[in-house]
C-alpha positions as CSV (number, residue, x, y, z in Angstrom):
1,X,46.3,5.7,193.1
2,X,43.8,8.2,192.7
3,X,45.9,10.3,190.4
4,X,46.3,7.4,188.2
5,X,42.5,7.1,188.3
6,X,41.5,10.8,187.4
7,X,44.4,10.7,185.2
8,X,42.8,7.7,183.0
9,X,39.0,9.3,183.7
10,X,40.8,12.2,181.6
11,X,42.4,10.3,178.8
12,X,39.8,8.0,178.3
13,X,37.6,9.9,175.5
14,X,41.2,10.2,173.8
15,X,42.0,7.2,173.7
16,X,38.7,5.6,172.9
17,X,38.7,8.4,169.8
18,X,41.9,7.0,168.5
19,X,41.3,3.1,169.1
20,X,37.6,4.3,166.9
21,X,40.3,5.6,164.5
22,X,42.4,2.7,164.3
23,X,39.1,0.9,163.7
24,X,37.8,3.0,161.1
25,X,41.1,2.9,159.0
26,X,41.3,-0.8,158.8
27,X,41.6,-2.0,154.9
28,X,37.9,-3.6,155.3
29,X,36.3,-0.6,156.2
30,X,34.2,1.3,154.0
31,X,36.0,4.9,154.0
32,X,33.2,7.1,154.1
33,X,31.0,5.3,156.8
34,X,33.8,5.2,158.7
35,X,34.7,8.8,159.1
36,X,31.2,10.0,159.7
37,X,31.3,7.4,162.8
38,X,34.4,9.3,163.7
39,X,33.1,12.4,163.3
40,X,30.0,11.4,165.4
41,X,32.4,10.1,168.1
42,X,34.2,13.3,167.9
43,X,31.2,15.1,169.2
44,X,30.1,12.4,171.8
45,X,33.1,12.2,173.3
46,X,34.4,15.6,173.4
47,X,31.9,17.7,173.7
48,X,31.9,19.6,170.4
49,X,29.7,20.2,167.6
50,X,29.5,20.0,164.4
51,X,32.7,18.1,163.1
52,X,33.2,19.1,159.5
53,X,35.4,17.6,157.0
54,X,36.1,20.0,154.4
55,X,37.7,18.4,151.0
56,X,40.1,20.0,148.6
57,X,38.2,19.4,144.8
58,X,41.2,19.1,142.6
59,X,39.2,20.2,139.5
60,X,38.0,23.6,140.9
61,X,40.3,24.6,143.8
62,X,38.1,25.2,146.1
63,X,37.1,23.0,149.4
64,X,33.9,21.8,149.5
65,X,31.7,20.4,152.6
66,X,32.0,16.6,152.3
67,X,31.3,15.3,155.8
68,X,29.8,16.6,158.6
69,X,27.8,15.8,162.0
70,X,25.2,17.0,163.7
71,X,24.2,20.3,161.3
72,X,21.1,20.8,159.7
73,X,22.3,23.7,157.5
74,X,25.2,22.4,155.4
75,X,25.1,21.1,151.8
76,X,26.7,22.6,148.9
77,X,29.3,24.7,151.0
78,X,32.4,26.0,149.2
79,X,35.2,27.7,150.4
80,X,38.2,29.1,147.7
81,X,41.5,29.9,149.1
82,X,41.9,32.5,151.6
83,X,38.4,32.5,152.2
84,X,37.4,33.1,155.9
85,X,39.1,30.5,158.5
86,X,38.8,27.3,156.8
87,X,40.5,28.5,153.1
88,X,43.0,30.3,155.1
89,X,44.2,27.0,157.0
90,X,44.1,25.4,153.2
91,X,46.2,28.1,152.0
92,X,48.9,28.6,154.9
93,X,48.6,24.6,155.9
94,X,48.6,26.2,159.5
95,X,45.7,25.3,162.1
96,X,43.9,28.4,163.0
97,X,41.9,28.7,166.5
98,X,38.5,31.3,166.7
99,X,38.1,31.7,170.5
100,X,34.9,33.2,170.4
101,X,33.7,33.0,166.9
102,X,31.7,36.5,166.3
103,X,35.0,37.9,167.3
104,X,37.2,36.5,165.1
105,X,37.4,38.6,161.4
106,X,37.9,35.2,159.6
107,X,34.9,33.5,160.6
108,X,32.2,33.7,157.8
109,X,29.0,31.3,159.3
110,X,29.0,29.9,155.9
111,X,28.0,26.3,156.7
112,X,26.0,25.1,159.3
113,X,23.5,28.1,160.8
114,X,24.8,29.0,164.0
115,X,23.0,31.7,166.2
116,X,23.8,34.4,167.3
117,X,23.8,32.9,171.0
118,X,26.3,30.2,169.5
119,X,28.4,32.6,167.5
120,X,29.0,34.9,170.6
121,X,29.7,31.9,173.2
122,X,31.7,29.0,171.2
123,X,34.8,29.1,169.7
124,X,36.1,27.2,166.2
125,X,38.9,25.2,165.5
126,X,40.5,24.4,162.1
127,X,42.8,22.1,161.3
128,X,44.7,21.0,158.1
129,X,44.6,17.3,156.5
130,X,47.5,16.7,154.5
131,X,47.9,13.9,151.8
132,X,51.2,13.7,150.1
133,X,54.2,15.8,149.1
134,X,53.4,19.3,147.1
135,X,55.7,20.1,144.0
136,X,58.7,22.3,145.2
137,X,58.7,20.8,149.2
138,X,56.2,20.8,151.8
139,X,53.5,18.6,152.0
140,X,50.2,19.2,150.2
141,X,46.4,20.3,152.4
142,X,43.8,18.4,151.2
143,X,41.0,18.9,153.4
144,X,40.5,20.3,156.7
145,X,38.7,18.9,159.6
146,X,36.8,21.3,162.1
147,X,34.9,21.8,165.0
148,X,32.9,24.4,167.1
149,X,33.9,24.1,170.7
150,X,33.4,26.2,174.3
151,X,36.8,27.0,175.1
152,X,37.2,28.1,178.8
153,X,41.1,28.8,178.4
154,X,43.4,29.2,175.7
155,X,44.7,26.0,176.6
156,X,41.9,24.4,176.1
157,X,41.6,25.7,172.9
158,X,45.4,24.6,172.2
159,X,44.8,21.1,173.5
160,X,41.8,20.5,171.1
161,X,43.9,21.7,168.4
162,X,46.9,19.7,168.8
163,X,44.5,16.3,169.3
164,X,42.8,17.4,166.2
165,X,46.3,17.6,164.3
166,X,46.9,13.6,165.3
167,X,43.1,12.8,164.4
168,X,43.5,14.3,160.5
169,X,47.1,12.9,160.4
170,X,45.6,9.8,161.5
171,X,42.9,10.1,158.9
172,X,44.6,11.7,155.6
173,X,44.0,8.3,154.0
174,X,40.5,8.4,153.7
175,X,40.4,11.7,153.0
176,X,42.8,11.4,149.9
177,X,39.9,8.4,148.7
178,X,37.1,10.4,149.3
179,X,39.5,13.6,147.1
180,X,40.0,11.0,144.5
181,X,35.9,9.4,144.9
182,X,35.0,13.4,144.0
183,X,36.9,13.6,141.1
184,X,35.7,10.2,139.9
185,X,31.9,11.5,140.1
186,X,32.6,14.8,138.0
């Protein structure tokens, strides 16, 4: 029994993500409310900061900062392809993990002020959102959703990964109405 018990006591914050997911992707639910409520249960129930969803602009090519939680230092943050970790995982449509973020020759500290403490102890991980089929196969990145995390293991670094891979699957909706909100506003 008490492997069932630490077993659930594990899961929980997963699962309690995803039913907050579920939630948040309901037809009544204001799109862009919703994911900053996920993002802000990301870091509440994970233990990782500053959640960032990252939006392809259709217009300019470049992803720009559209959500985040818990930064001070954020607005206006552009990245064009190839560009450090975040326009690399746009490019490639492949998640990319920093273990320790001063380390890795990607990282740029573009967005959000991190210090040097920070950029020397916690690790970032970068995931794609994809939202529909891309001309010639594949299917096309629009967005990315991202996290800076303390990563005791490389498995613990793989795990967070592959649960942020269900959570922007699980959100590519929104993000192609907040793509489409952007283009609306230019």
């Amino acid at each position: 029994m008490s492997d069932t018990s630490g077993l659930m006591t594990t899961l929980a914050p997963y699962l309690e993500t995803l039913r907050r997911i579920v939630d948040a992707t309901s037809p009544l639910s204001d799109f862009e409310t919703s994911l900053k409520r996920l993002l802000a249960t990301l870091a509440e129930k994970h233990q990782v900061k500053r959640p960032t969803l990252s939006i392809l602009d259709p217009e300019t090519g470049t992803l720009r900062l559209r959500l985040t939680h818990g930064s001070t230092k954020s607005a206006d943050v552009e990245y064009e392809i190839n560009e450090g970790i975040t326009g690399q995982v746009l490019s490639s449509g492949q998640a990319m993990i920093a273990p320790i973020m001063k380390d890795h020759p990607a990282f740029l500290n573009k967005a959000h002020g991190r210090s040097d403490d920070e950029l020397s102890s916690m690790g970032f991980v970068c995931v794609p959102v994809f939202g529909g089929d891309k001309k010639g196969g594949g299917q096309e990145v629009v967005g990315t959703l991202s996290v800076d995390a303390a990563m005791d293991s490389v498995e613990a670094g793989e795990a967070l990964k592959s649960f942020m891979e269900v959570v922007a699957g699980m959100i590519a909706n929104q993000v192609l109405y907040l793509q489409e909100d952007m283009a609306r506003q230019k």
